[in-house]
Structure formats: C-alpha cells, structure tokens
C-alpha positions as CSV (number, residue, x, y, z in Angstrom):
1,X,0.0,0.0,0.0
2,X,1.1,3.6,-0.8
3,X,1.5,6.5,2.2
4,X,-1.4,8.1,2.4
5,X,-2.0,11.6,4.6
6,X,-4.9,11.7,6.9
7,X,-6.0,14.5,9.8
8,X,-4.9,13.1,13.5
9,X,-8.7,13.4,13.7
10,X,-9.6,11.1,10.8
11,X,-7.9,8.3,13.1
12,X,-9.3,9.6,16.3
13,X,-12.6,9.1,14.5
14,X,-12.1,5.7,13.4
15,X,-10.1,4.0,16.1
16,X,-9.9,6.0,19.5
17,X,-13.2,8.3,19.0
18,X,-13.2,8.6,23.1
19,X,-10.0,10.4,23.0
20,X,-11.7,13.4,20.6
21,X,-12.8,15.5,23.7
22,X,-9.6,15.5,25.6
23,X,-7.7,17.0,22.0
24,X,-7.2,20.7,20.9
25,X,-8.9,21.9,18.0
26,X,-5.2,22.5,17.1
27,X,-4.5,19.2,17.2
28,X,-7.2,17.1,15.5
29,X,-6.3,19.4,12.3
30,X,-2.3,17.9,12.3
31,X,-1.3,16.3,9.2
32,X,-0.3,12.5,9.5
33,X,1.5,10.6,6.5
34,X,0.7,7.0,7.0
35,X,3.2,4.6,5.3
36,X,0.8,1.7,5.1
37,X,-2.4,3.9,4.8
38,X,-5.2,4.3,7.1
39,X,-7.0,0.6,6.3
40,X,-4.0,-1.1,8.2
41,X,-4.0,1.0,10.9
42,X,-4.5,-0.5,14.4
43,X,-5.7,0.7,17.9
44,X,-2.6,0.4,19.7
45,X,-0.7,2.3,16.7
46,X,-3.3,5.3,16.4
47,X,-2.9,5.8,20.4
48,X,1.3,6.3,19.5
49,X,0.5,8.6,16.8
50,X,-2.0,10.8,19.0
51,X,0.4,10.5,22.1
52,X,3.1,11.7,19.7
53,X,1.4,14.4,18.0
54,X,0.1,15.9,21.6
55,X,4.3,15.9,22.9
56,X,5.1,17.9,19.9
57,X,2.3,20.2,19.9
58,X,3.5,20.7,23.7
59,X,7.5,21.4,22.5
60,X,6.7,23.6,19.8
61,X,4.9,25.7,22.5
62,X,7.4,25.7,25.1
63,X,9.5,26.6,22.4
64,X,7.5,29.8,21.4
C-alpha cells in the first residue's frame, strides 16, 4: 500500500473516538502521513500517533 495523509482526527474518528474530547482543536487538524495507509491501521498504533502528535504540539509551545 502507498503513504497516504490523513488529519490526526480522521484516526481519532475511526479507532480511538473517546479520546476526541480530551484533544485541541489544534490538534485534530495535524497532518499525518501513514506509510501503510489508514486501512491497516490499528488501535494500539493510532494511540502512538495521537500520544506523539500531543508531545510535539507541547515542545513547539514551550519553544515559542
């Protein structure tokens, strides 16, 4: 399967929907290229990728 790029909330939506209130605006609307696409994603992966995303979002405001 090709990448494919998705919205961090796009894979909130499908795999950990209960996790949408406790994320920023901000952060739902990050861009996340998927090496094996979106259809191969699993739970456990999609909780990395919005643990991840929330970390940066944190540095580049600490940094600002």
């Amino acid at each position: 399967m090709d990448m494919e790029t998705v919205k961090l909330s796009q894979i909130v939506e499908r795999l950990a929907p209960e996790l949408s209130p406790f994320l920023t605006s901000r952060e739902l609307d990050l861009t996340i290229v998927l090496r094996d696409g979106l259809e191969v994603l699993e739970p456990a992966d999609a909780m990395e990728i919005v643990q991840h995303s929330i970390c940066t979002g944190q540095k580049q405001t600490l940094i600002q």
